[in-house]
C-alpha positions in Angstrom: 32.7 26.9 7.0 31.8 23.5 6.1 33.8 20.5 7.6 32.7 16.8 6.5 35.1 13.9 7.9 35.0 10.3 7.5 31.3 10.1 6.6 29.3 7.2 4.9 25.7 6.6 4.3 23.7 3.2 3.2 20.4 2.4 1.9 20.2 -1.2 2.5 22.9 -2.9 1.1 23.8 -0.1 -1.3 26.9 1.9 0.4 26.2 5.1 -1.2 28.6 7.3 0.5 32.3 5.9 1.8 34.0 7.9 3.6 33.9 11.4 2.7 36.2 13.8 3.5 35.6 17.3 2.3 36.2 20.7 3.7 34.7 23.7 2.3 36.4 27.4 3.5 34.0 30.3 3.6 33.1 32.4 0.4 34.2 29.6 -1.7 32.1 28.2 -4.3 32.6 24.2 -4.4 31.0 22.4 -7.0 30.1 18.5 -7.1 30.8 16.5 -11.0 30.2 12.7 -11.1 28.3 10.1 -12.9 24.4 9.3 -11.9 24.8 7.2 -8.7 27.6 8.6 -7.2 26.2 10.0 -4.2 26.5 13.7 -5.0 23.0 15.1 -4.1 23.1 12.4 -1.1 26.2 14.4 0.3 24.7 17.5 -0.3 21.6 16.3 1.4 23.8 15.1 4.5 25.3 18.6 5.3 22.0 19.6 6.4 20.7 16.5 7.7 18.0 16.0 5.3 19.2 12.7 4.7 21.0 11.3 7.9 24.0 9.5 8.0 25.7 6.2 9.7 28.8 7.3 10.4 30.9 10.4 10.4 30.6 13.9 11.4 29.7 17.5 9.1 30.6 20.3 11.1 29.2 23.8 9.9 31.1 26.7 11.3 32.5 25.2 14.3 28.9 23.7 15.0 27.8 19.7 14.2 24.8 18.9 12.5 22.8 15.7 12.9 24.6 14.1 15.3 27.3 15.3 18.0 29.3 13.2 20.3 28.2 13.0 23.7 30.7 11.2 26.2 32.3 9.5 23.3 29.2 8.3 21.6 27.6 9.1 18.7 23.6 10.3 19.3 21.3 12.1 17.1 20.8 15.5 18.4 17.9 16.9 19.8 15.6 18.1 17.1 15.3 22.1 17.7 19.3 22.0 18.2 19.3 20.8 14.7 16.8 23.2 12.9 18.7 25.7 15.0 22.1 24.7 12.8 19.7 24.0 9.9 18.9 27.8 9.6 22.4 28.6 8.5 21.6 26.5 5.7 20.1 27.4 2.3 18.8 24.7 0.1 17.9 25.4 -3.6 16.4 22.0 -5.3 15.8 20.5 -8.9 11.8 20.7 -8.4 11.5 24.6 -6.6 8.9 22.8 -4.3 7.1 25.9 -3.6 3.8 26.2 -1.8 1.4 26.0 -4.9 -1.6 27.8 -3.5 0.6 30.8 -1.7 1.9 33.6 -3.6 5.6 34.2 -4.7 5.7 36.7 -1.6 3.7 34.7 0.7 6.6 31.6 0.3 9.5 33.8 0.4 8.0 35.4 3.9 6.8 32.4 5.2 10.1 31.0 6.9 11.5 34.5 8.3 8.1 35.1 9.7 7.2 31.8 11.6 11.1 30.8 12.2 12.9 34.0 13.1 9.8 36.0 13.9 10.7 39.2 11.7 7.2 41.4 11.7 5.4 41.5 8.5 6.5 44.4 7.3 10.3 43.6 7.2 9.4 40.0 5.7 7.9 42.0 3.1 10.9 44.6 2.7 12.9 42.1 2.6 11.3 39.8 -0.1 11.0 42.8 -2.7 15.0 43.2 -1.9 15.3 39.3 -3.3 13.1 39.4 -5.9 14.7 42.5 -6.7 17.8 40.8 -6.8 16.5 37.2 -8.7 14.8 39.8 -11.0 11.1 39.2 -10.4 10.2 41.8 -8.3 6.8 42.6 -10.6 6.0 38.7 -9.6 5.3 39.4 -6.1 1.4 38.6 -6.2 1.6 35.5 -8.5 1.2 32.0 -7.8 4.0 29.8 -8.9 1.6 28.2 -11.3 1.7 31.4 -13.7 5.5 31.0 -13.6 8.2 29.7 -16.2 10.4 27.1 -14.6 13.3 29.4 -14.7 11.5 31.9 -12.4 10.2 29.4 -9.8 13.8 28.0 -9.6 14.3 31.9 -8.9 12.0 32.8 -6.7 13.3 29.3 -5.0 16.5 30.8 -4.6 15.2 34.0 -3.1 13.1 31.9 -0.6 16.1 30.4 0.3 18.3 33.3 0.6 15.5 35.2 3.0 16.7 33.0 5.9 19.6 35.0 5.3 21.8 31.6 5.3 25.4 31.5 5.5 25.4 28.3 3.3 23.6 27.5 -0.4 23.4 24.5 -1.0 22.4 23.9 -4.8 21.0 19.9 -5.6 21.1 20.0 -9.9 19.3 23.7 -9.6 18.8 23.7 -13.4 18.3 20.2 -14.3 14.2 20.5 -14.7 14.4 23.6 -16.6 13.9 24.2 -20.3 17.5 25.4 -22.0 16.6 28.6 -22.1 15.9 29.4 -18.9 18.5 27.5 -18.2 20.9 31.3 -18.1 18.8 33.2 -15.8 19.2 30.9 -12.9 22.8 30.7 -13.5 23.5 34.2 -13.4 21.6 34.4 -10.3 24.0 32.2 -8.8 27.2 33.9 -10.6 26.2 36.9 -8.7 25.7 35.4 -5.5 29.2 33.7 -5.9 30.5 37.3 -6.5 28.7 38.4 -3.6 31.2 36.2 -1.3 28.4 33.1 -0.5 29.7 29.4 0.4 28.1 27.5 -2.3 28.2 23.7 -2.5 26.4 23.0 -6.0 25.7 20.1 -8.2 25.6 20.6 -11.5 26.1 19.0 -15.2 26.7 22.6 -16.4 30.1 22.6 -17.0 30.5 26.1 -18.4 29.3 27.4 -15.0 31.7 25.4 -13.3 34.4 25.8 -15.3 33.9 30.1 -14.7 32.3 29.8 -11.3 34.2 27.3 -8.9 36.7 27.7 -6.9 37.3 24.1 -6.8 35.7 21.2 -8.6 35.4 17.9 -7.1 34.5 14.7 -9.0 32.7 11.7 -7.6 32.4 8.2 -8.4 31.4 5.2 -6.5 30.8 7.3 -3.2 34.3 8.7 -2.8 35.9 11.6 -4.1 38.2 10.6 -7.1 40.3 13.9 -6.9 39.2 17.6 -6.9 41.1 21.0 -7.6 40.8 24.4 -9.5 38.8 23.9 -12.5 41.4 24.8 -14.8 43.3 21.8 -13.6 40.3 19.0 -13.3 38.8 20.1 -16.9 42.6 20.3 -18.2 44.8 17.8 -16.3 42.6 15.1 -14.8 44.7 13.2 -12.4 42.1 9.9 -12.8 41.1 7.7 -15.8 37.6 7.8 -14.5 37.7 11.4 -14.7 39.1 11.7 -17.6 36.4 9.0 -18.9 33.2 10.9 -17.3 34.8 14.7 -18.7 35.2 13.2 -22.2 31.3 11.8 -21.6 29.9 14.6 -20.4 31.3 17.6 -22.6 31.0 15.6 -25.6 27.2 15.7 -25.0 26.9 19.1 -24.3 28.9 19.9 -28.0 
């Protein structure tokens, strides 16, 4: 579903991302470990060419994003070629960036009316289905300003999901939020990775990854240290810098 080979990013001087090479297989959920600065939510931010890259290629379902070779070179492509790609992509982020003067079902609509010009009627069928689904369908006429963090980051998701994407991608979805809402949004996502969606996530929840993933994969330093089933990474870590963040990061959350 999601092919990424040889790619690498810089700002400036700083080479955030060195040659990543990652490949993610439809219905599996992948999720993204590493220390601050290791160029996790900048990967996740190349797949859909929200940040663009220098070199390399991410290929999603057979199609390139960003850039595509033409006659051997590299070129950025055309800009509705790359929203057309885009669509396939859902993008869930730490700060819900909804619209703050629309309601919940006027930003969940929004998208499916203006982008793939479903009448208003089926936008709004369909955005009762979400909320449904996120568990907020008596939120329908509020503004996000009335909500709890965990619910924006929910009706986020649902926003998301209306462009009927065959991609999440999930930039630290619960870092903002207050512990205890902390569970709802996860269990959103639980079900969704039930449901069969390709989910690229980063996360410092290591519970959810540890029940959720297919495969973990742990960065450092722009490069992927090593990555596997999570009951060999949180069990058998194959590198001392794995080993070292793990210990880190699970001691804090005792």
């Amino acid at each position: 579903m999601i092919r990424i080979n040889g790619l690498h990013k810089r700002f400036g001087t700083n080479h955030v991302l060195r040659g990543i090479d990652l490949h993610i297989n439809q219905g599996e959920v992948v999720v993204i470990l590493g220390p601050s600065g290791s160029g996790k939510s900048t990967l996740l931010r190349c797949i859909n060419y929200l940040e663009t890259y220098d070199s390399g290629q991410v290929v999603i379902e057979g199609k390139p994003i960003g850039r595509m070779s033409v006659n051997g070179v590299s070129r950025e492509m055309p800009q509705k070629e790359l929203n057309r790609v885009r669509q396939e992509v859902g993008m869930v982020f730490q700060s819900f960036n909804l619209f703050p003067h629309k309601t919940v079902m006027q930003n969940i609509t929004m998208a499916p009316k203006s982008l793939l010009k479903v009448g208003d009627a089926e936008a709004k069928t369909q955005a009762l289905d979400l909320l449904r689904k996120v568990g907020l369908e008596d939120k329908a006429d509020a503004k996000p300003s009335s909500l709890s963090g965990g619910q924006k980051q929910r009706v986020a998701i649902a926003r998301a999901l209306a462009m009927k994407p065959k991609v999440m991608l999930f930039d630290e979805p619960t870092s903002a939020l207050d512990p205890e809402t902390v569970g709802e949004v996860l269990q959103v996502m639980r079900k969704l990775a039930q449901e069969g969606m390709t989910m690229a996530i980063v996360t410092h929840e290591m519970g959810f990854a540890r029940d959720v993933a297919d495969r973990v994969v742990i960065m450092d330093g722009g490069v992927i240290l090593e990555q596997g089933p999570p009951s060999v990474i949180f069990t058998k870590p194959g590198h001392a810098r794995t080993r070292s963040f793990l210990s880190q990061v699970l001691a804090a959350h005792a």
